[in-house]
Backbone as numpy.savetxt, mean C-alpha at the origin, in Angstrom:
# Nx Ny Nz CAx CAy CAz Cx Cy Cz
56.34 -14.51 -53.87 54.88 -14.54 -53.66 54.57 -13.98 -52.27
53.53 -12.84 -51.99 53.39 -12.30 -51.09 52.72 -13.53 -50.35
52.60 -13.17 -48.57 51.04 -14.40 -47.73 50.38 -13.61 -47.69
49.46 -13.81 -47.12 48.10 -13.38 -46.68 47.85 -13.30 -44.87
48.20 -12.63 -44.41 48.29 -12.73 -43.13 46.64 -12.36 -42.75
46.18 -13.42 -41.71 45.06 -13.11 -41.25 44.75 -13.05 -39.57
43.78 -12.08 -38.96 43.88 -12.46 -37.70 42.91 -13.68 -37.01
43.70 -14.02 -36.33 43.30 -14.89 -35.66 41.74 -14.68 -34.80
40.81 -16.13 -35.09 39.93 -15.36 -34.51 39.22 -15.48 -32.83
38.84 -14.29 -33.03 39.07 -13.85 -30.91 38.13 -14.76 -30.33
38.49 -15.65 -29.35 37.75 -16.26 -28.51 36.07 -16.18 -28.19
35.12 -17.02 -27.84 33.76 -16.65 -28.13 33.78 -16.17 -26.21
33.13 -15.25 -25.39 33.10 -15.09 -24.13 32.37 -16.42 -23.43
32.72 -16.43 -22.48 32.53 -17.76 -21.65 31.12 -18.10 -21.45
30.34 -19.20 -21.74 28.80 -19.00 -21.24 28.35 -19.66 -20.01
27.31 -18.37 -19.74 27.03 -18.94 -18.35 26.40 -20.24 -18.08
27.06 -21.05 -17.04 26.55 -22.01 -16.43 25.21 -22.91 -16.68
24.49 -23.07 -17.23 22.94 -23.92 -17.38 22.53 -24.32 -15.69
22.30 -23.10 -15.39 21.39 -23.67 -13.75 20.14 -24.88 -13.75
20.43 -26.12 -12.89 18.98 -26.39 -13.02 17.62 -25.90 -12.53
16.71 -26.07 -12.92 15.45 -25.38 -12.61 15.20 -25.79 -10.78
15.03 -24.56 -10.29 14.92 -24.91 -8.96 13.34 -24.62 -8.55
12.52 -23.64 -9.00 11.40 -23.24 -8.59 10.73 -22.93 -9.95
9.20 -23.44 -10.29 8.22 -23.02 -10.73 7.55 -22.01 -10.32
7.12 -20.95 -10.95 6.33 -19.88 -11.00 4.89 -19.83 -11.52
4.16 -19.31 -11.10 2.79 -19.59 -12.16 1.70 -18.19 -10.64
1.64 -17.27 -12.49 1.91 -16.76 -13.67 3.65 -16.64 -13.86
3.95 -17.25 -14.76 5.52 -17.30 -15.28 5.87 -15.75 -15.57
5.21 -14.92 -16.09 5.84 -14.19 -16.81 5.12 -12.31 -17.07
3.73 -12.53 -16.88 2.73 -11.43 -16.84 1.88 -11.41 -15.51
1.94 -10.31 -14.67 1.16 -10.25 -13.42 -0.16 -9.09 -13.96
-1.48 -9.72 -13.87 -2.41 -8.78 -14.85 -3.03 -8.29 -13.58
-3.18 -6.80 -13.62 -4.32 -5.76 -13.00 -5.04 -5.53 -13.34
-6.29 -4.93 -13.21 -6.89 -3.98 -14.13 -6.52 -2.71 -13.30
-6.81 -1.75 -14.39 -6.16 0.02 -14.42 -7.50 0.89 -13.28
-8.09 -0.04 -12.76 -9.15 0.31 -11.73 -8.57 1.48 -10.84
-9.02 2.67 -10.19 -8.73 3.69 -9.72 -9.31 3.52 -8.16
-8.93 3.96 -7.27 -9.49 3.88 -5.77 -9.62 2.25 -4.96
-8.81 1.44 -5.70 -9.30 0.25 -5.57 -7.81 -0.59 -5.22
-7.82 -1.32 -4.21 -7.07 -2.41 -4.02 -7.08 -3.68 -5.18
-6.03 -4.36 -5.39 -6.67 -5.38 -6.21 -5.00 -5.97 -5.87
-5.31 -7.36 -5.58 -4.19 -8.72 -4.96 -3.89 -9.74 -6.63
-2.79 -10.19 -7.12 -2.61 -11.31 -7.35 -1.49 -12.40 -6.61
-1.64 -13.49 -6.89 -1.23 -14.27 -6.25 -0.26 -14.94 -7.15
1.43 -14.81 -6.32 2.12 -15.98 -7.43 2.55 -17.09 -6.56
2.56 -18.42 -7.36 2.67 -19.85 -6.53 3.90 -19.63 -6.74
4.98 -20.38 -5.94 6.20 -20.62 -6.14 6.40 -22.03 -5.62
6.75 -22.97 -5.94 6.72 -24.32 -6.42 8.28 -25.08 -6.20
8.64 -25.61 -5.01 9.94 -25.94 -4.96 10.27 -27.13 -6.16
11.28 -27.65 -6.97 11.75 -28.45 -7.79 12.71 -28.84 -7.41
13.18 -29.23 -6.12 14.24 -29.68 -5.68 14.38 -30.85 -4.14
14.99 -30.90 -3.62 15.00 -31.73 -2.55 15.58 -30.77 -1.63
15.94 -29.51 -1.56 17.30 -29.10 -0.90 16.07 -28.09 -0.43
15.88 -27.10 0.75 15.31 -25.33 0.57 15.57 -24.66 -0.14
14.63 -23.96 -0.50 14.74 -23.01 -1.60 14.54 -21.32 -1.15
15.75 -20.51 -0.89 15.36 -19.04 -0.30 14.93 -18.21 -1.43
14.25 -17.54 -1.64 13.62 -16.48 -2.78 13.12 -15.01 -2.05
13.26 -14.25 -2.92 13.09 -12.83 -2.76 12.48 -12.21 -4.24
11.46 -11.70 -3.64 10.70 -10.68 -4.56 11.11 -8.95 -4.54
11.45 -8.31 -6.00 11.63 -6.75 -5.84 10.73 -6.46 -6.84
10.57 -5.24 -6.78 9.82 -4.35 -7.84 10.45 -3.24 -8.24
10.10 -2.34 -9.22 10.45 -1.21 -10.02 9.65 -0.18 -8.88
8.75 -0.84 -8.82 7.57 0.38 -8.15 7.28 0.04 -7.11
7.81 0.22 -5.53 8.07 -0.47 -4.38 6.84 1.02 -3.63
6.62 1.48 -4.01 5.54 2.60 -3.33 4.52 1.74 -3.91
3.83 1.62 -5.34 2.68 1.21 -5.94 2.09 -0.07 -5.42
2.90 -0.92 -5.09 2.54 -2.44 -4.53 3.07 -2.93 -3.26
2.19 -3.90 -2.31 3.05 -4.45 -1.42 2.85 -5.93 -1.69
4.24 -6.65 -1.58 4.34 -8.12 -1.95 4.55 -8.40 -0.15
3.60 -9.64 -0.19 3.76 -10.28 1.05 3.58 -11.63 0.65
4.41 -12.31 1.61 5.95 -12.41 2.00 7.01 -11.58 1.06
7.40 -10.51 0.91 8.65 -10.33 0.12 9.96 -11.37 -0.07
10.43 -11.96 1.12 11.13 -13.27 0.98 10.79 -14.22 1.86
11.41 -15.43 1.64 11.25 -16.64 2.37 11.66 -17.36 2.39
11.10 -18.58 2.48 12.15 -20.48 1.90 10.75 -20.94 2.03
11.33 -21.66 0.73 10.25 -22.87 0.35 10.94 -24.25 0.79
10.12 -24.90 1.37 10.46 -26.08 2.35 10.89 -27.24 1.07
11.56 -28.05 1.04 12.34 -29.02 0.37 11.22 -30.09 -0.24
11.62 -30.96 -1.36 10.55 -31.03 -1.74 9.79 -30.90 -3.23
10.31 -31.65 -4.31 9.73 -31.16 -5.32 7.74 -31.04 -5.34
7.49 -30.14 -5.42 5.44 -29.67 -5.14 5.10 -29.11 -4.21
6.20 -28.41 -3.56 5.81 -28.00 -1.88 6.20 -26.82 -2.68
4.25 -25.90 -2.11 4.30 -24.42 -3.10 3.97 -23.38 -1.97
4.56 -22.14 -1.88 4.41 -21.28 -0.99 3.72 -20.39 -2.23
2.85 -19.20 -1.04 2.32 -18.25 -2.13 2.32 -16.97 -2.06
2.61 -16.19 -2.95 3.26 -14.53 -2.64 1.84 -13.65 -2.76
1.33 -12.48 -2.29 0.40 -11.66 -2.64 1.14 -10.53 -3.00
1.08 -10.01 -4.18 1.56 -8.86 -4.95 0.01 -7.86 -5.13
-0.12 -6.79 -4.22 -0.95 -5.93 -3.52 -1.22 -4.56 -4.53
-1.33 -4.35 -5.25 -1.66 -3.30 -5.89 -2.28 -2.10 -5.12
-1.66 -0.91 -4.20 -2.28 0.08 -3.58 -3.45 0.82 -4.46
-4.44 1.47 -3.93 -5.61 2.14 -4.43 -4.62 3.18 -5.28
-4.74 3.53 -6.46 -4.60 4.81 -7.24 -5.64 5.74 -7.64
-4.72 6.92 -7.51 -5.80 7.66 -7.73 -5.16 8.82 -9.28
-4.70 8.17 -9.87 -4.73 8.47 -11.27 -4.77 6.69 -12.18
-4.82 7.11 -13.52 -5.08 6.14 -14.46 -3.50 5.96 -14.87
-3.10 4.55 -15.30 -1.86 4.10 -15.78 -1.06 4.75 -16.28
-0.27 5.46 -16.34 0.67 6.59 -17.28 1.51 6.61 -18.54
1.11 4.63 -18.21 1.75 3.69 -19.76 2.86 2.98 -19.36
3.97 3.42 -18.75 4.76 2.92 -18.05 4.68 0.98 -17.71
5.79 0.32 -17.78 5.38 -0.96 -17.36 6.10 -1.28 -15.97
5.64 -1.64 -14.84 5.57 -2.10 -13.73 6.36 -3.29 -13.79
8.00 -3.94 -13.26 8.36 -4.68 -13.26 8.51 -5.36 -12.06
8.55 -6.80 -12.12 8.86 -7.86 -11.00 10.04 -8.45 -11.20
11.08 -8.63 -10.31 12.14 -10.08 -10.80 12.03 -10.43 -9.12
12.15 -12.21 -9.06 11.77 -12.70 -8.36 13.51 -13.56 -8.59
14.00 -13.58 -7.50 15.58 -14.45 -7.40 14.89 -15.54 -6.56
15.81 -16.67 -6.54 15.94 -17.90 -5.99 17.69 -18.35 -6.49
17.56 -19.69 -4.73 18.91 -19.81 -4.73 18.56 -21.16 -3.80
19.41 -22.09 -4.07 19.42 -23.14 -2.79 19.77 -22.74 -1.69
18.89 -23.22 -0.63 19.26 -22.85 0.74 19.82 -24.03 2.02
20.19 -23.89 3.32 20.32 -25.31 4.21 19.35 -25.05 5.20
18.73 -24.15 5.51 17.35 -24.53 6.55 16.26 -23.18 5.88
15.54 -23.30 7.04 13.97 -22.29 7.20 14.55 -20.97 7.49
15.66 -20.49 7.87 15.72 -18.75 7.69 15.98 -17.89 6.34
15.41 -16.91 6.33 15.22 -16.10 5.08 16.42 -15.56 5.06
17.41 -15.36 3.84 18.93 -14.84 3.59 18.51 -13.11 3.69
19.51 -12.62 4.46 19.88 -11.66 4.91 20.16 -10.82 3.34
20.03 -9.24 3.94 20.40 -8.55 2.58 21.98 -8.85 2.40
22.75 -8.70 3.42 23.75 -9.12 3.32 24.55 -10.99 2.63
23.61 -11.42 3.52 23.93 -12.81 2.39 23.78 -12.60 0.74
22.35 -12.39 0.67 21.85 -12.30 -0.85 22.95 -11.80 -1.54
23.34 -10.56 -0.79 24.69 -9.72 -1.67 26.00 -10.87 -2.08
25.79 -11.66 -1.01 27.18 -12.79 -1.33 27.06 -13.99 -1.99
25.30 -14.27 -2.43 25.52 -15.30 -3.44 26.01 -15.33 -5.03
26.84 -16.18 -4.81 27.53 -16.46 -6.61 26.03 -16.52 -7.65
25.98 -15.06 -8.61 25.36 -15.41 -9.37 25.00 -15.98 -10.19
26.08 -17.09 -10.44 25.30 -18.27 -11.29 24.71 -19.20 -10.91
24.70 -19.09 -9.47 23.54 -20.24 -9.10 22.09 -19.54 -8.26
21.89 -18.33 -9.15 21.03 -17.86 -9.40 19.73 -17.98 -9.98
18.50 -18.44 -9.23 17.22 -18.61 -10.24 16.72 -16.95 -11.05
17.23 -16.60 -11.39 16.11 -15.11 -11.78 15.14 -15.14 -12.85
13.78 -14.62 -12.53 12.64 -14.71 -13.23 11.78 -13.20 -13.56
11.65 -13.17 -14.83 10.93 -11.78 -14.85 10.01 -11.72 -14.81
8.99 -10.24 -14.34 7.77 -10.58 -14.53 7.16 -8.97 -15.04
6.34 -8.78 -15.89 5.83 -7.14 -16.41 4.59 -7.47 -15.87
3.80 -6.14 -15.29 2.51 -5.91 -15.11 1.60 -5.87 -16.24
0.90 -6.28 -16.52 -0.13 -6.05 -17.85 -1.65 -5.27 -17.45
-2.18 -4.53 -17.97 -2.85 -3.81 -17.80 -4.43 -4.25 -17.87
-5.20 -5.08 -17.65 -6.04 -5.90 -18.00 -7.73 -5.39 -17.65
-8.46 -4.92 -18.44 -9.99 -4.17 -18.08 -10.42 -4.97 -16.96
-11.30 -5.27 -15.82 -11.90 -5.93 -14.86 -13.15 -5.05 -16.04
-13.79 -6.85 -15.22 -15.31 -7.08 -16.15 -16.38 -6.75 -15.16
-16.42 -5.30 -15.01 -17.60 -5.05 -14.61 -17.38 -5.32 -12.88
-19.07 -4.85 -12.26 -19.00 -5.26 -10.95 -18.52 -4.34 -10.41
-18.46 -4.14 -8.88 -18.37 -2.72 -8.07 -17.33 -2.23 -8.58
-16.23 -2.68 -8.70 -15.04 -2.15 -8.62 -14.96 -0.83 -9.63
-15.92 -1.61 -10.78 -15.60 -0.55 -11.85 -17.16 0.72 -11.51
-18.00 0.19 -10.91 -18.62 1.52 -10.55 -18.52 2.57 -9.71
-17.21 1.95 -8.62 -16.56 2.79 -8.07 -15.72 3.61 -8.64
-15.09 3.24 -9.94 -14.16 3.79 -10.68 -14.79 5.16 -11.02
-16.11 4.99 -11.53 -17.19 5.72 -12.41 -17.49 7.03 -11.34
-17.72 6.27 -10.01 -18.02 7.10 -9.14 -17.46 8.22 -8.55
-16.28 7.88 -8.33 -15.22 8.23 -6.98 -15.11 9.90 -7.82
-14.51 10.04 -9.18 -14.38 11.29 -9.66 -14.95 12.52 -9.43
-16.42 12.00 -9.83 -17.48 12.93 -9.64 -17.79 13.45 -8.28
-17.49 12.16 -7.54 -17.24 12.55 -5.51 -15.81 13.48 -5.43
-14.93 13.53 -5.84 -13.94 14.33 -5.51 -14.07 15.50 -6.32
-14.78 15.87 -7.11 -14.78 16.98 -8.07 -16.18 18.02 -7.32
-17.19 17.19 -6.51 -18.26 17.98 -6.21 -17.75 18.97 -5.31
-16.52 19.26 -4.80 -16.16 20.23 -3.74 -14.81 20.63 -4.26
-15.04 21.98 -4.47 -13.94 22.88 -5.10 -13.02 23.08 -3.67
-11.69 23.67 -4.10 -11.33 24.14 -2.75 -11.33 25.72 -1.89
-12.21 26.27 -3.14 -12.90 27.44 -2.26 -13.56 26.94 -1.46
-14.37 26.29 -1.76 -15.70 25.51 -0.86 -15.15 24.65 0.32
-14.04 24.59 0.69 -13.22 23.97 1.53 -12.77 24.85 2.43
-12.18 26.07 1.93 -11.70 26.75 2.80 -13.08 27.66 3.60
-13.84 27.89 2.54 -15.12 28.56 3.32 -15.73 27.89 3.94
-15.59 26.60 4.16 -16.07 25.42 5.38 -14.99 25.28 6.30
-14.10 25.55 6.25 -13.17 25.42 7.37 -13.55 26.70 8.02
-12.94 28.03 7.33 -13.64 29.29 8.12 -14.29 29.39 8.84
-15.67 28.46 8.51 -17.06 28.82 9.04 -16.70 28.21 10.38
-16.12 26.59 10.04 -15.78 25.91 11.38 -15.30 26.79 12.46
-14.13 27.45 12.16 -13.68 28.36 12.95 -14.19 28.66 13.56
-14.46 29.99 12.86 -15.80 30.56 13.35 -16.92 30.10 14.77
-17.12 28.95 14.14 -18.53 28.32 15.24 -17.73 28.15 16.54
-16.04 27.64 16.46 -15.96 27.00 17.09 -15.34 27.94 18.38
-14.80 28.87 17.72 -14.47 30.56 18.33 -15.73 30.88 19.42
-16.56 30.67 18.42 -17.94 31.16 19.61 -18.45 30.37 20.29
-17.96 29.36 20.34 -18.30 27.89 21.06 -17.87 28.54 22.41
-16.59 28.24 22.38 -14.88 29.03 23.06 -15.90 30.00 24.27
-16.09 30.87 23.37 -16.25 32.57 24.28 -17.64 32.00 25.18
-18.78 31.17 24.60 -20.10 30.47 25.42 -19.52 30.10 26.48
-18.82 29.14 26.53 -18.51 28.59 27.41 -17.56 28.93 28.51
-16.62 29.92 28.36 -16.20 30.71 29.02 -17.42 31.88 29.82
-18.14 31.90 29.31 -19.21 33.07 30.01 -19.74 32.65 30.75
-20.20 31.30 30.44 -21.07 30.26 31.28 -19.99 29.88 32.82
-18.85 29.23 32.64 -18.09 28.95 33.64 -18.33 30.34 34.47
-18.23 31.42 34.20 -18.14 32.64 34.84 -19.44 32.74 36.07
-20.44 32.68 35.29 -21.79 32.78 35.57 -21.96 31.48 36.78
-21.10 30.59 36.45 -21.41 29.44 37.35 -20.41 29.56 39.01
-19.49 30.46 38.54 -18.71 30.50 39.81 -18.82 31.44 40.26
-19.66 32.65 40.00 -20.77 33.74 40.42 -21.86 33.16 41.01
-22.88 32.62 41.07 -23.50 31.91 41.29 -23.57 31.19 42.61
-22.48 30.03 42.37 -21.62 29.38 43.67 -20.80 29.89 44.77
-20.51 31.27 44.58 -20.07 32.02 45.76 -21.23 32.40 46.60
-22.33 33.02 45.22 -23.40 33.77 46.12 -24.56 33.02 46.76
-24.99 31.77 46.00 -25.82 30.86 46.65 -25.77 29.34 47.40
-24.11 29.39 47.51 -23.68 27.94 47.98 -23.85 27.03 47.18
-23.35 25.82 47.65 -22.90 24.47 46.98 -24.09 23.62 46.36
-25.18 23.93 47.50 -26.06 23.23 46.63 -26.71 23.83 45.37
-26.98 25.17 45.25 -27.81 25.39 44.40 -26.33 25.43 43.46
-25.55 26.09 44.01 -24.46 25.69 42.57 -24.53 24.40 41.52
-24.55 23.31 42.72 -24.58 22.43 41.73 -25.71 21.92 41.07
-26.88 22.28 40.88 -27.89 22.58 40.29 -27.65 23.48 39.22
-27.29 24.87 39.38 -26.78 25.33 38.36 -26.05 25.02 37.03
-25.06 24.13 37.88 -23.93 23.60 36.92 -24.54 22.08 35.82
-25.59 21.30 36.83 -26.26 20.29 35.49 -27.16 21.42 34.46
-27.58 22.76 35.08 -28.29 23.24 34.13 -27.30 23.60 32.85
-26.42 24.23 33.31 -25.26 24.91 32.69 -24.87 23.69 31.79
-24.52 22.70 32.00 -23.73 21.43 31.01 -24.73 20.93 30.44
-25.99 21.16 30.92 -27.21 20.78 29.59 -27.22 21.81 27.96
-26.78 23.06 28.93 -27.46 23.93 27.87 -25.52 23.79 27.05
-24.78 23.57 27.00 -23.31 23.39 26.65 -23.73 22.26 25.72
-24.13 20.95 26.14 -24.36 20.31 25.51 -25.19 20.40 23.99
-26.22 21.50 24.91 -27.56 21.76 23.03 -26.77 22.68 22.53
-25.63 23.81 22.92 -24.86 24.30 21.75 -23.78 23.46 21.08
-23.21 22.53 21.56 -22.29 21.48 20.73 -23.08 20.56 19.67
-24.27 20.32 20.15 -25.05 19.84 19.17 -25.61 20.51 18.27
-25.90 21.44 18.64 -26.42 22.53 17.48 -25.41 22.68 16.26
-23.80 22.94 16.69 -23.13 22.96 15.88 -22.73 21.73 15.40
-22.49 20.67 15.72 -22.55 19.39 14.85 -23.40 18.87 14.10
-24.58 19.47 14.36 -26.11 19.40 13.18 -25.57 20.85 12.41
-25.00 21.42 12.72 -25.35 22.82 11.56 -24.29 22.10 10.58
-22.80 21.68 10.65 -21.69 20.86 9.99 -22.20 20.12 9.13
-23.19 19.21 9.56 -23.36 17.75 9.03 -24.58 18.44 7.57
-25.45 19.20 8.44 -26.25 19.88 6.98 -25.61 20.98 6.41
């Protein structure tokens, strides 16, 4: 009678550790914006010690240009209810969402006092006594109110000036400012002509006349700019 040889079956991989809960979060899990354009906009996450011991934590992002988190890290003082609070900063954009999702993970770790762990520490904690928490941006309309009539607005303000119309305003600047240049050079001339041939006093008579009339051509050209 033949056996039946069977293999043996392969070990299940080891599971990780069950950390206890060291810090509460709130929003746990979704940080909501709205897709507002030209506009700052802050949320706030609590972080909530659950322990007796310090708690060091560090905030990263996917998109470290798009947002600034302040405090990025810290310690939460010992203490189960003792809540520190993060501002996750949304910079002004000046395009609309691209679809893309915006990620947060926020680590925690027990700590022994008030200094914030070094990049170098962080690198040396054993990750299983690791808090890690995720978090996605959600895209959320804002209800109305300036923000969104600025939204409405701002386009039509950046679209009213082509960049021909830019460069032929710079030109012109030039221009004015070229002949500003050569005025005032003629004038100095005229003034130290003047002061050789009629002395100090009437020179300097000359010269308040001279910086009056300097003055109504600088103004002239800062009224011609402005209209």
């Amino acid at each position: 009678r033949s056996s039946v040889v069977t293999d043996a079956p392969s070990p299940s991989p080891p599971r990780r550790p069950v950390m206890p809960e060291l810090v509460k979060v709130t929003p746990d899990k979704e940080l909501e914006f709205p897709p507002d354009m030209y506009t700052a906009h802050t949320v706030s996450v609590q972080i909530t010690n659950m322990t007796d011991a310090h708690v060091a934590y560090k905030m990263k992002t996917t998109a470290p240009k798009s947002y600034l988190v302040k405090p990025s890290s810290g310690v939460v003082a010992p203490g189960p209810g003792t809540t520190v609070s993060v501002d996750i900063i949304m910079q002004p954009r000046v395009s609309p969402p691209d679809g893309s999702q915006d990620r947060f993970l926020l680590q925690a770790v027990k700590h022994s006092n008030t200094t914030p762990l070094s990049k170098a520490e962080w690198d040396a904690v054993d990750k299983t006594e690791l808090h890690d928490q995720k978090f996605v941006v959600k895209w959320t309309p804002s209800k109305g109110g300036a923000a969104s009539a600025a939204t409405s607005e701002m386009p039509s303000m950046a679209t009213a000036i082509s960049p021909n119309d830019l460069k032929s305003k710079y030109a012109s600047s030039q221009d004015r400012a070229q002949q500003l240049e050569n005025e005032c050079k003629s004038l100095r001339k005229q003034v130290e002509e003047l002061q050789s041939a009629g002395g100090a006093a009437q020179g300097n008579s000359v010269v308040t006349l001279i910086i009056a009339l300097v003055i109504g051509v600088v103004a002239g050209v800062v009224l011609s700019q402005v209209m």
